[in-house]
SETI-588573 format. One record per residue (C-alpha): residue number from 0; chain; x, y, z. Coordinates in nm, 2 decimals. Each point is the difference from the previous one (the first is absolute). Layout:
SETI-588573
ATOM num chaine     px     py     pz
ATOM NUM      A      X      Y      Z
...
END
This chain:
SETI-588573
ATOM num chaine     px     py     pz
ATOM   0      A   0.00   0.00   0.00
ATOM   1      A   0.20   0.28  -0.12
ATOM   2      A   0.00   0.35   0.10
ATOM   3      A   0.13   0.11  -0.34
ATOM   4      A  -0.07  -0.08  -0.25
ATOM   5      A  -0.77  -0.16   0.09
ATOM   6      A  -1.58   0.11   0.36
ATOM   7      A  -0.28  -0.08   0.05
ATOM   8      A  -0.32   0.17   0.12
ATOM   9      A  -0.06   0.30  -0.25
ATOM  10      A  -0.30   0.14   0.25
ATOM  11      A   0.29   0.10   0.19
ATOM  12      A   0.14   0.21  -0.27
ATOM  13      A   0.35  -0.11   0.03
ATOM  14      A   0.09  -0.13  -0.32
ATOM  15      A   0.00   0.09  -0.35
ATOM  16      A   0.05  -0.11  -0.32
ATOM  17      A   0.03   0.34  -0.19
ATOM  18      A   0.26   0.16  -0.08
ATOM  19      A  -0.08   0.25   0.30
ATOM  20      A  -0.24   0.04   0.32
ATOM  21      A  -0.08   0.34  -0.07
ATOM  22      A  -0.25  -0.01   0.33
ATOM  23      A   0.28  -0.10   0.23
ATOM  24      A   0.08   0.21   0.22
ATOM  25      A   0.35  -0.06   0.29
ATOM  26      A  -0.10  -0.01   0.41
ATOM  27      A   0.13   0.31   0.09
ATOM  28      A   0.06  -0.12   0.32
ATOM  29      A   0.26  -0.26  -0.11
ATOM  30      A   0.14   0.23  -0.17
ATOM  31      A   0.07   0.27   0.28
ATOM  32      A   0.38  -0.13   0.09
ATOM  33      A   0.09   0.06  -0.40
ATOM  34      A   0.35   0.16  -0.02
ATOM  35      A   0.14   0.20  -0.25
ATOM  36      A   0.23  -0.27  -0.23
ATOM  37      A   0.30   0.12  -0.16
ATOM  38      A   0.07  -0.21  -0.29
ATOM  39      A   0.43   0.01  -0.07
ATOM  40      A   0.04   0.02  -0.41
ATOM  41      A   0.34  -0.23   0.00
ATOM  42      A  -0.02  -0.01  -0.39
ATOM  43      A   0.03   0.36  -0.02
ATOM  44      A   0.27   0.05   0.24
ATOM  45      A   0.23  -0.34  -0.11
ATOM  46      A  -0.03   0.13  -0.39
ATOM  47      A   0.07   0.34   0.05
ATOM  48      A   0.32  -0.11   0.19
ATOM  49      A   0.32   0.09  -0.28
ATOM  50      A   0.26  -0.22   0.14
ATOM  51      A   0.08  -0.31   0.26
ATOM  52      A   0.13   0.24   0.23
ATOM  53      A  -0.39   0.18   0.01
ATOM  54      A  -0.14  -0.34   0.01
ATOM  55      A   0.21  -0.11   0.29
ATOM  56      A  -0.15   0.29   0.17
ATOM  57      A  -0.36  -0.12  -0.04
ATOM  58      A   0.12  -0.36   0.10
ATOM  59      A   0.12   0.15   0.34
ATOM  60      A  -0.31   0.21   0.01
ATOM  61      A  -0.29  -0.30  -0.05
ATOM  62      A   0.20  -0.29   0.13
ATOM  63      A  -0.31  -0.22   0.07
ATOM  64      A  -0.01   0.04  -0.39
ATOM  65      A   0.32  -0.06  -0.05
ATOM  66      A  -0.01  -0.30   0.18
ATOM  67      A  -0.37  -0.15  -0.07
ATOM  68      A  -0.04   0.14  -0.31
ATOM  69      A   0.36   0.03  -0.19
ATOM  70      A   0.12  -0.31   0.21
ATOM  71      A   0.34   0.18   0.08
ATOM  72      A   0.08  -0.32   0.20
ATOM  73      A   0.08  -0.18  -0.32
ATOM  74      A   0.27   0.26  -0.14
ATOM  75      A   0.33   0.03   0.13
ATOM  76      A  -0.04   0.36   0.12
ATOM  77      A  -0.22   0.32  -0.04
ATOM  78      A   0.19   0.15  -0.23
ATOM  79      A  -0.01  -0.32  -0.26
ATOM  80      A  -0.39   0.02   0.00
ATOM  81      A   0.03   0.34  -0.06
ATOM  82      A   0.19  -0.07  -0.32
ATOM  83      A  -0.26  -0.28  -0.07
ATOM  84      A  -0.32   0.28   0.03
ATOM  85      A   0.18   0.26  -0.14
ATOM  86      A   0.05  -0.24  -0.35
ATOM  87      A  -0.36  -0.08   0.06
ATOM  88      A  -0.10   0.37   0.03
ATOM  89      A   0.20   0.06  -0.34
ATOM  90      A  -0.19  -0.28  -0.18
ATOM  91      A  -0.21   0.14  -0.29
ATOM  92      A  -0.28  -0.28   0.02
ATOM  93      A   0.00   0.04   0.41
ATOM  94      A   0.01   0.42  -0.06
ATOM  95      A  -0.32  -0.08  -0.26
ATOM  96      A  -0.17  -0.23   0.29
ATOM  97      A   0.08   0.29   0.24
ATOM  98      A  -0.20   0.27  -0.22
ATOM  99      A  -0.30  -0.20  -0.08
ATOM 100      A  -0.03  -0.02   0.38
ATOM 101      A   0.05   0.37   0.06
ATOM 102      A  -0.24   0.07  -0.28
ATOM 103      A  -0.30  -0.27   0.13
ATOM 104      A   0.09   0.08   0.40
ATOM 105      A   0.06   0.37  -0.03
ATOM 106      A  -0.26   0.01   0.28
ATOM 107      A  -0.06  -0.25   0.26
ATOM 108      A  -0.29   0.18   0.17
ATOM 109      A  -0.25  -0.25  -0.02
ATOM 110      A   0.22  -0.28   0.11
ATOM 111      A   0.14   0.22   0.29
ATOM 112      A  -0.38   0.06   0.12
ATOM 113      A  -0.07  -0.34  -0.02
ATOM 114      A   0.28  -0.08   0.23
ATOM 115      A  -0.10   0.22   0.23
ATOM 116      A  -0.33  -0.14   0.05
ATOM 117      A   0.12  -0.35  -0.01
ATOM 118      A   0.23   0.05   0.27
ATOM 119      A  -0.25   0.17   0.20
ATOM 120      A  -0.22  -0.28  -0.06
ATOM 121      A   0.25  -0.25   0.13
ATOM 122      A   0.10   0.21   0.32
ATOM 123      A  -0.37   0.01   0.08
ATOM 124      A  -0.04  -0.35   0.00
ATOM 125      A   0.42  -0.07   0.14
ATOM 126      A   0.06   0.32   0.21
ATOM 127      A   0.35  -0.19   0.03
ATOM 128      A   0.03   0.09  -0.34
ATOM 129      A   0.27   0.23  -0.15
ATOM 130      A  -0.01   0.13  -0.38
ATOM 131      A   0.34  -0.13  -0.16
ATOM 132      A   0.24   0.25  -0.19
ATOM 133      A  -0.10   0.00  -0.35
ATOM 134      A   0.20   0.05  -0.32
ATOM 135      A  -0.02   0.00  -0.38
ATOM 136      A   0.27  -0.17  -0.24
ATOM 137      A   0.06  -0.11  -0.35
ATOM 138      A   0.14  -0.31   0.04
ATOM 139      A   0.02  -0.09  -0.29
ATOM 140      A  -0.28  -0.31   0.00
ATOM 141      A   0.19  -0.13   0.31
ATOM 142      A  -0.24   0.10   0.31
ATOM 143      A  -0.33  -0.02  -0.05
ATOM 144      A  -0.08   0.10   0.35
ATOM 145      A   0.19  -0.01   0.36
ATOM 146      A  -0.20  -0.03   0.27
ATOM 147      A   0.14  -0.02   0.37
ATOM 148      A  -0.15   0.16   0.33
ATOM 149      A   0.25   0.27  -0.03
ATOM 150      A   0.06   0.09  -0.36
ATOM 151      A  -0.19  -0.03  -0.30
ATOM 152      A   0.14   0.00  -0.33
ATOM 153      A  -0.21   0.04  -0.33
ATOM 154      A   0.15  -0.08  -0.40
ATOM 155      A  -0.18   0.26  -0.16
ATOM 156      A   0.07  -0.18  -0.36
ATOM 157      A  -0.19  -0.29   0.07
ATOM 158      A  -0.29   0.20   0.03
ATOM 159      A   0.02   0.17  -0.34
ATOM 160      A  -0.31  -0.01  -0.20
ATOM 161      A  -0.08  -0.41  -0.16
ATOM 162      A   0.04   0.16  -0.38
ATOM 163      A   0.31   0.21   0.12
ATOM 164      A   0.32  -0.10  -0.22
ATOM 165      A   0.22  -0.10   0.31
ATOM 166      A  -0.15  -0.35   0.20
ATOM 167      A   0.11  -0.20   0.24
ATOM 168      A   0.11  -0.34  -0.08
ATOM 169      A  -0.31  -0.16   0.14
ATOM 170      A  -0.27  -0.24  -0.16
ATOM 171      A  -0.33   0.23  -0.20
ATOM 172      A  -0.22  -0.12   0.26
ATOM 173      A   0.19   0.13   0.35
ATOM 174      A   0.17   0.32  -0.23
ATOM 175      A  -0.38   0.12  -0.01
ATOM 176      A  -0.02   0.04   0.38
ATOM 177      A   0.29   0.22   0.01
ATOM 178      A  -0.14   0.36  -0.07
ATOM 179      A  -0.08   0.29   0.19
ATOM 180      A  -0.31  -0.06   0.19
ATOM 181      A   0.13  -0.34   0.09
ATOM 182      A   0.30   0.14   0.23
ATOM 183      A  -0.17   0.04   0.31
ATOM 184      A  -0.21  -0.26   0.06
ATOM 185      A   0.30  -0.20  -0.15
ATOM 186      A   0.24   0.13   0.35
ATOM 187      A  -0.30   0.00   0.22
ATOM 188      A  -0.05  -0.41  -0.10
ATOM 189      A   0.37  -0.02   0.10
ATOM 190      A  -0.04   0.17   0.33
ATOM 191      A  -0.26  -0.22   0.08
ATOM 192      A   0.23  -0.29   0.04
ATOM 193      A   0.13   0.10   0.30
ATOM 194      A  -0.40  -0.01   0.17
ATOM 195      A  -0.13  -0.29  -0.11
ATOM 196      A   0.10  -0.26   0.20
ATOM 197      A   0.04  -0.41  -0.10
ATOM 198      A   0.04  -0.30   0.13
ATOM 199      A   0.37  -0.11  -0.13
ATOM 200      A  -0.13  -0.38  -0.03
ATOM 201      A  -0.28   0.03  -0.22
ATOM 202      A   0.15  -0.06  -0.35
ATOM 203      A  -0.37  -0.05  -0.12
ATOM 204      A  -0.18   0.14  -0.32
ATOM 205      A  -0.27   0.16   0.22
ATOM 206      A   0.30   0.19   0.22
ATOM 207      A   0.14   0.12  -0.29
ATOM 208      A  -0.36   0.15  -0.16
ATOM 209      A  -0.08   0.16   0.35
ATOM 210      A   0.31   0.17   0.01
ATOM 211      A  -0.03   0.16  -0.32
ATOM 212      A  -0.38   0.06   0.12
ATOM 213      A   0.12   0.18   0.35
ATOM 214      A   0.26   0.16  -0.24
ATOM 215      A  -0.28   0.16  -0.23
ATOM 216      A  -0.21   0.03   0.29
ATOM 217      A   0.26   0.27   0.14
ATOM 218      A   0.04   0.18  -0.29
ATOM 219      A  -0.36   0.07  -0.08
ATOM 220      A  -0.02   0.09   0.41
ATOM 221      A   0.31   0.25  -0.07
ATOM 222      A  -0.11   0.10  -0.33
ATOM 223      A  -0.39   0.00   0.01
ATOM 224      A  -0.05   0.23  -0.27
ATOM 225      A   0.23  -0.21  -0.23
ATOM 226      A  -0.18  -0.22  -0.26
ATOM 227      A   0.09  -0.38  -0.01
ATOM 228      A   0.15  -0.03  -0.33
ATOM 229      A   0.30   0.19   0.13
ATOM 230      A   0.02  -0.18   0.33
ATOM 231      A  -0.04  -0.37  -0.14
ATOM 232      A   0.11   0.11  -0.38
ATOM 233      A  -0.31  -0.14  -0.16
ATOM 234      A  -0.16   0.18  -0.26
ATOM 235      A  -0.36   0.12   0.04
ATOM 236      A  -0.10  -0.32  -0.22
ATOM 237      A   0.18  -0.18   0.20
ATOM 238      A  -0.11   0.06   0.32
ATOM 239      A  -0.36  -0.03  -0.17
ATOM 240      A   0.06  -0.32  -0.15
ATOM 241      A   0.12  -0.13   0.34
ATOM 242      A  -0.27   0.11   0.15
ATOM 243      A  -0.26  -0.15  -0.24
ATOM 244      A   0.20  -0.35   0.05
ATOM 245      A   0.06  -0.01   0.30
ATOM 246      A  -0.22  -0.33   0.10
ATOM 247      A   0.18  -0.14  -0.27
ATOM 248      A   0.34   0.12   0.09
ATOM 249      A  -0.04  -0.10   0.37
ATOM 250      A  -0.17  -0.35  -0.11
ATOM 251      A   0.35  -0.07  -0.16
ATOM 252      A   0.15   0.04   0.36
ATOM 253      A  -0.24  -0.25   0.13
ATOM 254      A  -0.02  -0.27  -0.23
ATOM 255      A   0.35  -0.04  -0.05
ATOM 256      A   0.12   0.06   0.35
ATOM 257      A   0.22   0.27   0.01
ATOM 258      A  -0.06   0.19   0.33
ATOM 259      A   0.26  -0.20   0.18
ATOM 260      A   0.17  -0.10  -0.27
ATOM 261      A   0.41   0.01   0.06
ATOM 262      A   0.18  -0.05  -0.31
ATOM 263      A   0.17   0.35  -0.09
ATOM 264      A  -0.01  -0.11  -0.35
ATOM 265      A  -0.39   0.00   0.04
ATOM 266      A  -0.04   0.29   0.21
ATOM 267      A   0.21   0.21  -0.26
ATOM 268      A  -0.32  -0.08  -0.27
ATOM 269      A  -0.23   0.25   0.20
ATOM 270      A   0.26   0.21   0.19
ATOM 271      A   0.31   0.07  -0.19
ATOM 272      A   0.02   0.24  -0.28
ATOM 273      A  -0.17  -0.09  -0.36
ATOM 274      A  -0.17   0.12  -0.26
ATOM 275      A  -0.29  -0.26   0.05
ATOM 276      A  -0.10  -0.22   0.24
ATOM 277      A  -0.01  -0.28  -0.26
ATOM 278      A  -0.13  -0.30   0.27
ATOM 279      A  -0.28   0.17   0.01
ATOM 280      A  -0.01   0.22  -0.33
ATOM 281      A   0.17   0.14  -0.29
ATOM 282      A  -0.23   0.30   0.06
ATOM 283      A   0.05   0.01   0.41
ATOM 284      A   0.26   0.28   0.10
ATOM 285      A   0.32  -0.15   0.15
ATOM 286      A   0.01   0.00   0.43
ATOM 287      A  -0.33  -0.08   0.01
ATOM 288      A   0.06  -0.15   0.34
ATOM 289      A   0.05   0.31   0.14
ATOM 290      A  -0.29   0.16  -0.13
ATOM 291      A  -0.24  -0.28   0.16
ATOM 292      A   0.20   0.06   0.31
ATOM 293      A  -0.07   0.33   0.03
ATOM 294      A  -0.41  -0.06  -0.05
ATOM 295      A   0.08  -0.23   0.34
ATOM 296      A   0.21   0.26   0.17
ATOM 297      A  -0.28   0.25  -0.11
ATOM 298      A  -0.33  -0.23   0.15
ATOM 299      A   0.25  -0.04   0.35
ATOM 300      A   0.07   0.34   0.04
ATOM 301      A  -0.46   0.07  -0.06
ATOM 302      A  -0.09  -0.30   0.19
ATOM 303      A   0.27   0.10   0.32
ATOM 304      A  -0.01   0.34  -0.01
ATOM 305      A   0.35   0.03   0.08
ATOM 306      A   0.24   0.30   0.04
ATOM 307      A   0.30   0.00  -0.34
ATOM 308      A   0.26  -0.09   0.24
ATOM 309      A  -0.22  -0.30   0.19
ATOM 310      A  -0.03  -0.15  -0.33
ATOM 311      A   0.36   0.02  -0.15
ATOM 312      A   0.04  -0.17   0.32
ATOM 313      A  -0.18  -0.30  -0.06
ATOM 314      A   0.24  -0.28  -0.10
ATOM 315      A  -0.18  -0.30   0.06
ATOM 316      A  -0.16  -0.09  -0.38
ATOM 317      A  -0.17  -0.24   0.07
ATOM 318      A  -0.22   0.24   0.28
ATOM 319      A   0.00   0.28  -0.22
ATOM 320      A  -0.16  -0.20  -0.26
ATOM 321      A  -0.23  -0.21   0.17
ATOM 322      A  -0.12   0.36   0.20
ATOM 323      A  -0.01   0.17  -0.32
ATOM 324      A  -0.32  -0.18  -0.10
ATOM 325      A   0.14   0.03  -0.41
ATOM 326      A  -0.25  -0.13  -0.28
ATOM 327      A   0.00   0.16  -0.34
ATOM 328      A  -0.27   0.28  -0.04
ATOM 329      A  -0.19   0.07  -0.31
ATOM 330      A   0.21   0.21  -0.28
ATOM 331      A  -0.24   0.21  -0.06
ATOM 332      A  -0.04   0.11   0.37
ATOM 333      A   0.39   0.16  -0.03
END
């Protein structure tokens, strides 16, 4: 379950498969502890650096970045990494990258408020909870996105627009979730990992869908206003579709066994990253697990009325699940 790299009950009004909830509107009493977020623009600072002794300088000056992000570990000194960026910064194809993300990110306004009120969001429900330091880079298609409890570190080029010349090396169907309006709820699934709680012996298909689902489940609690297809990365269709087969979908879990099924080989059908869920499919969207563990995480968190935290919690699976109450609803009811 990597950090890097992942619905029910429409009377209640919290999920959506437009585009947009345009009657949504934030609890402004969640969002009373929001902060002012500075955002650190490395890319602009590293390229506009002239030589390695300049870029040594901004090595001494970030050295979480230098260490996390530049790995400085692996070079024999500072000043040989600063040779190594310096060629980098004098690359014409990395200088071309660099401009195509000044020219899409000239402002990061949108993306700085939604931070704000994400982190605000989380402190309400963690008061433990501290907003990282967060900075911008070009990296070049290396980082995607750094997320730690104390720093937090976004590659602005793998969020360039899908028909933009410059993509990152990555499959048509994962490439697509990598824009703009994906970002947040993208870091906020990641900081949900440190909440939600497991049980470090269950190595069963249903553990691994409820994860995802108490995953999702956070997000959407962080980012209400936020519509699905950018927190699961299912298209409107999709989501539709899913909905409209669901019996079907979860009938496929049933009859063939799968809940407690063990084999990672299997459990990768429904969970792991693909185009399709072809066991089920050509037509179902890949992780399809996770989206049917989410609907259970969803009817657990209804039928218990529990608080976000009480319920990232919850590790025993086989509780949550039988609590939960799950059976498919009608498609046309979502």
């Amino acid at each position: 379950m990597q950090r890097r790299y992942l619905f029910l009950a429409v009377f209640l009004g919290l999920f959506s498969c437009q585009n947009s909830d345009t009657t949504c509107t934030l609890d402004e009493e969640r969002l009373e502890g929001r902060e002012n977020l500075e955002i650190h623009r490395l890319e602009q600072e590293f390229f506009a650096a002239k030589s390695a002794d300049e870029l040594r300088f901004l090595l001494e000056k970030y050295p979480e970045i230098a260490e996390k992000v530049m790995e400085q570990g692996t070079y024999p000194n500072p000043d040989s990494l600063a040779q190594e960026l310096l060629r980098a910064n004098q690359d014409s194809t990395f200088q071309a990258l660099n401009a195509a993300v000044a020219k899409e990110f000239a402002a990061i306004s949108d993306i700085k408020v939604e931070l704000e009120q994400a982190f605000a969001y989380l402190k309400s429900y963690y008061p433990d909870f501290k907003a990282p330091k967060v900075y911008t880079y070009v990296s070049g298609f290396g980082i995607d996105l750094l997320v730690e409890e104390d720093i937090l570190v976004i590659g602005l080029d793998y969020f360039l627009p899908s028909d933009h010349a410059f993509q990152p090396d990555l499959p048509k169907y994962i490439a697509a979730r990598y824009e703009r309006k994906y970002l947040v709820p993208m870091i906020v699934l990641a900081i949900s990992s440190r909440y939600n709680e497991i049980d470090p012996q269950d190595n069963t298909l249903l553990a691994e869908m409820v994860y995802y689902g108490k995953a999702y489940h956070f997000v959407k609690s962080i980012l209400p206003c936020t519509s699905d297809q950018y927190l699961i990365g299912y298209t409107p269709e999709q989501i539709q579709a899913c909905w409209d087969n669901e019996d079907l979908i979860w009938t496929h879990f049933i009859e063939n066994e799968l809940l407690f099924e063990t084999n990672p080989f299997e459990i990768r059908k429904y969970i792991g990253e693909a185009p399709a869920t072809d066991a089920i499919s050509e037509d179902a969207p890949g992780r399809i697990g996770r989206w049917i563990g989410w609907n259970i995480v969803e009817e657990y968190a209804i039928q218990q009325d529990l608080s976000l935290p009480e319920l990232m919690r919850e590790a025993d699976v086989k509780k949550l699940f039988r609590d939960s109450g799950y059976r498919p609803r009608n498609g046309e009811e979502n």
